[in-house]
C-alpha positions as CSV (number, residue, x, y, z in Angstrom):
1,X,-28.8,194.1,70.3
2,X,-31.2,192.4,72.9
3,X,-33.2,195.3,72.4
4,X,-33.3,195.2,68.6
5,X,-34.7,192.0,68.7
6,X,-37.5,192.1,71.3
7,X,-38.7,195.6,69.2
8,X,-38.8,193.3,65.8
9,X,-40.6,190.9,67.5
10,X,-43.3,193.7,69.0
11,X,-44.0,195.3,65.8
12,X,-46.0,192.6,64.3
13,X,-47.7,192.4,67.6
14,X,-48.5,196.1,67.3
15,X,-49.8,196.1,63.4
16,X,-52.1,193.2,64.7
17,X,-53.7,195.3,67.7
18,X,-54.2,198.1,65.0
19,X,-55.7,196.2,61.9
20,X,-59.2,195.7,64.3
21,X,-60.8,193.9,67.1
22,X,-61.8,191.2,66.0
23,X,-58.2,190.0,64.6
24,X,-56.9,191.0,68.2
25,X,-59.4,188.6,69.8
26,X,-58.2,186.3,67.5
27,X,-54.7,186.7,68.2
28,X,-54.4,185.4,71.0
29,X,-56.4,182.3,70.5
30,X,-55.4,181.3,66.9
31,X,-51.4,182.2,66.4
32,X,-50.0,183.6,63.2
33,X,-46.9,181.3,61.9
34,X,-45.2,184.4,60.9
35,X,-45.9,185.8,64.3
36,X,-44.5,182.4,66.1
37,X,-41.4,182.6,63.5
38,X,-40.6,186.2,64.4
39,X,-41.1,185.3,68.3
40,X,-38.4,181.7,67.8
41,X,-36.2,183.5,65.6
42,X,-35.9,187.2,68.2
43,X,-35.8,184.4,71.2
44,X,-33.1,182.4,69.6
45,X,-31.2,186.0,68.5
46,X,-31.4,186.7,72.3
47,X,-30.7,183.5,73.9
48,X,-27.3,183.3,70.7
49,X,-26.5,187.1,72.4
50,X,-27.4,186.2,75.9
51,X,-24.9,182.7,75.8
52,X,-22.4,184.7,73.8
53,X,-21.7,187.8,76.1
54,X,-23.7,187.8,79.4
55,X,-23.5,184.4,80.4
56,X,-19.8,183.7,80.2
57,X,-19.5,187.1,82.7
58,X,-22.4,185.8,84.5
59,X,-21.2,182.1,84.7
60,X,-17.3,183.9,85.8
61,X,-18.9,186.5,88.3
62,X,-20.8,182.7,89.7
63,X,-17.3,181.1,89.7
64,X,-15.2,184.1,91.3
65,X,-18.3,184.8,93.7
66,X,-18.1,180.9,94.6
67,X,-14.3,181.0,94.9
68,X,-15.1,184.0,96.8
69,X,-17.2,182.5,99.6
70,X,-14.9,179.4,99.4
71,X,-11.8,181.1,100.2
72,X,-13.8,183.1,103.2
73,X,-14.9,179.7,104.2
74,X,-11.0,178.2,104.2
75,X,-10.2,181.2,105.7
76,X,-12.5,180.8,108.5
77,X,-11.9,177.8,109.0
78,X,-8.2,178.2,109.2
79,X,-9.0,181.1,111.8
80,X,-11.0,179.2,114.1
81,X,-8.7,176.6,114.2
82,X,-5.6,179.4,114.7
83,X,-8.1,180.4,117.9
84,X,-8.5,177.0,119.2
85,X,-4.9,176.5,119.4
86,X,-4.0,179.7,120.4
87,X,-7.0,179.2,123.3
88,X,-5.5,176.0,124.1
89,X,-2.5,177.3,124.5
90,X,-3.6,179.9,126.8
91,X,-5.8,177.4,128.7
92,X,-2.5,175.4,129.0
93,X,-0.7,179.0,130.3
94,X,-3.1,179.4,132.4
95,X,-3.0,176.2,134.5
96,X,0.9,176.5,134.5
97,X,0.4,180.3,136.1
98,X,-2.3,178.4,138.9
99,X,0.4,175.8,139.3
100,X,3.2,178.4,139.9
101,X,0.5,180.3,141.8
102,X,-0.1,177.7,143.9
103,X,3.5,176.4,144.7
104,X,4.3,180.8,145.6
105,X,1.6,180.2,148.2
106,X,3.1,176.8,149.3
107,X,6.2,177.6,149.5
108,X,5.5,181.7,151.3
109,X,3.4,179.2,153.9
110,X,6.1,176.9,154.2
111,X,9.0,180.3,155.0
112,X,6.4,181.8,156.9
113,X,5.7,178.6,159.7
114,X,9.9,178.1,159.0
115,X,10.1,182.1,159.9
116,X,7.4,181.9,163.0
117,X,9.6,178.5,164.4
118,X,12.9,180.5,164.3
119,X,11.3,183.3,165.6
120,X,9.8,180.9,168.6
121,X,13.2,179.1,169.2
122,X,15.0,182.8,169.2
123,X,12.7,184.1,171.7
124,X,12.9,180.6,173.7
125,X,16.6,181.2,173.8
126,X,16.4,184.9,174.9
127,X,14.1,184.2,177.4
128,X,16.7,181.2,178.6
129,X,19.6,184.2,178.4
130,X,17.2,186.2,180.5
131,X,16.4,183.7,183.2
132,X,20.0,182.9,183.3
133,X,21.1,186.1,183.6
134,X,18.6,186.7,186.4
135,X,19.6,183.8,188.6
136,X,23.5,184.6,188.1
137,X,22.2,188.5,189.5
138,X,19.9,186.6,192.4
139,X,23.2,184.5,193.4
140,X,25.6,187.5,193.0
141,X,22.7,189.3,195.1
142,X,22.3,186.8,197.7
143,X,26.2,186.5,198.1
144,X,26.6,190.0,198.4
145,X,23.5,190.1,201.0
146,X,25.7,187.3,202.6
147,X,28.5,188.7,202.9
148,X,27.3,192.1,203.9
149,X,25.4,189.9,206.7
150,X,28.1,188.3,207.8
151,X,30.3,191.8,208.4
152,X,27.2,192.5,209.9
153,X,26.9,189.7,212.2
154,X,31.1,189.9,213.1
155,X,30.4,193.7,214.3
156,X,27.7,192.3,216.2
157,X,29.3,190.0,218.1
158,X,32.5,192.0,218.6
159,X,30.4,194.6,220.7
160,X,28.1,192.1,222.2
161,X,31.4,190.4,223.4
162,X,33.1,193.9,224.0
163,X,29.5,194.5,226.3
164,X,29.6,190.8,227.9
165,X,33.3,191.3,228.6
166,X,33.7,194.6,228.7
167,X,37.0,194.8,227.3
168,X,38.6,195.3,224.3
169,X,39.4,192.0,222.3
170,X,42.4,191.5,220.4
171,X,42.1,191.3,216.8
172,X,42.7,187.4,216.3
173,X,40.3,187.2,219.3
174,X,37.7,188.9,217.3
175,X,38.7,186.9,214.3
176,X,38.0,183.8,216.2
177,X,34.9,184.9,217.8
178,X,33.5,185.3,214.3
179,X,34.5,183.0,212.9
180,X,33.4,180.8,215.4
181,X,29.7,182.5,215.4
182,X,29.6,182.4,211.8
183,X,29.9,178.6,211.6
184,X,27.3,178.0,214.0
185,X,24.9,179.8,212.1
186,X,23.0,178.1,208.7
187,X,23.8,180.3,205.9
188,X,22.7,177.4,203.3
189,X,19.0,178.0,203.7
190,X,19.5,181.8,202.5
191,X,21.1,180.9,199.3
192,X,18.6,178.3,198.0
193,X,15.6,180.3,198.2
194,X,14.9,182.2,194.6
């Protein structure tokens, strides 16, 4: 229908251009009212047509496009404030995980120095056990030296005696004799040193 009306306004144009040159020379400087009638009355059949059926689906297509774009822009909108949450939330997570992070380390440092104290004190107290132990094998050592010393110093003296006498003592004079030497001598001074 557009179509229609731009040929009907041509063809006077075209009889113009064919009736001579000097009327086309004219043409465009002095109008013909039919002409200018033809040209209002196609323009005004177009712009009817054009109102009537393209610019209500041009106008909707507008509208939808615009709903369109606004819709994407809500959307967006809503999304980006979806991601600030959610990376807010995370950021929160995050600090709660250093947090935890940090009181793991505190608390592992804290068992660790606990574990290296009882560790200390257990080896303190073994090392006591030890030395203890030690001294109670020194002074069974040293009495046992003693005594073996002192059977030692009784056979001594009961053939030194035998020698000096030269007879054969009786056994409570032997036990005397021993006895006797034994308390003369300093024993003391043997079992102190360590």
């Amino acid at each position: 229908m557009l179509l229609t009306g731009i040929i009907t306004a041509a063809l006077p144009l075209a009889a113009a251009s064919e009736g001579g040159e000097e009327e086309s020379s004219n043409f465009l400087v002095s109008p013909d009212v039919g002409l200018m009638i033809w040209t209002v009355l196609a323009f005004l059949v177009a712009l009817f047509i054009l109102r009537k059926y393209a610019f209500p689906q041009i106008s909707a297509a507008l509208e939808k496009r615009q709903h369109l774009i606004e819709e994407s822009i809500d959307s967006a909108e809503r999304t980006k404030a979806e991601a600030d949450e959610i990376l807010a939330e995370y950021r929160e997570r995050l600090k709660e995980a250093r947090a935890q992070a940090e009181e793991i380390v505190a608390r592992a440092r804290k068992n660790g120095e606990a574990a290296e104290r009882a560790a200390a004190e257990q080896a303190a107290e073994i090392r006591e056990e030890q030395l203890e132990r030690a001294r109670k094998d020194i002074q069974a050592e040293t009495a046992r030296a003693l005594q073996e010393i002192r059977r030692e110093v009784a056979d001594l003296t009961v053939a030194a005696t035998e020698r000096v006498t030269r007879k054969t003592l009786t056994e409570d004079d032997q036990r005397r004799l021993v006895e006797d030497a034994l308390s003369e001598l300093d024993f003391s001074s043997l079992g102190e040193r360590r």
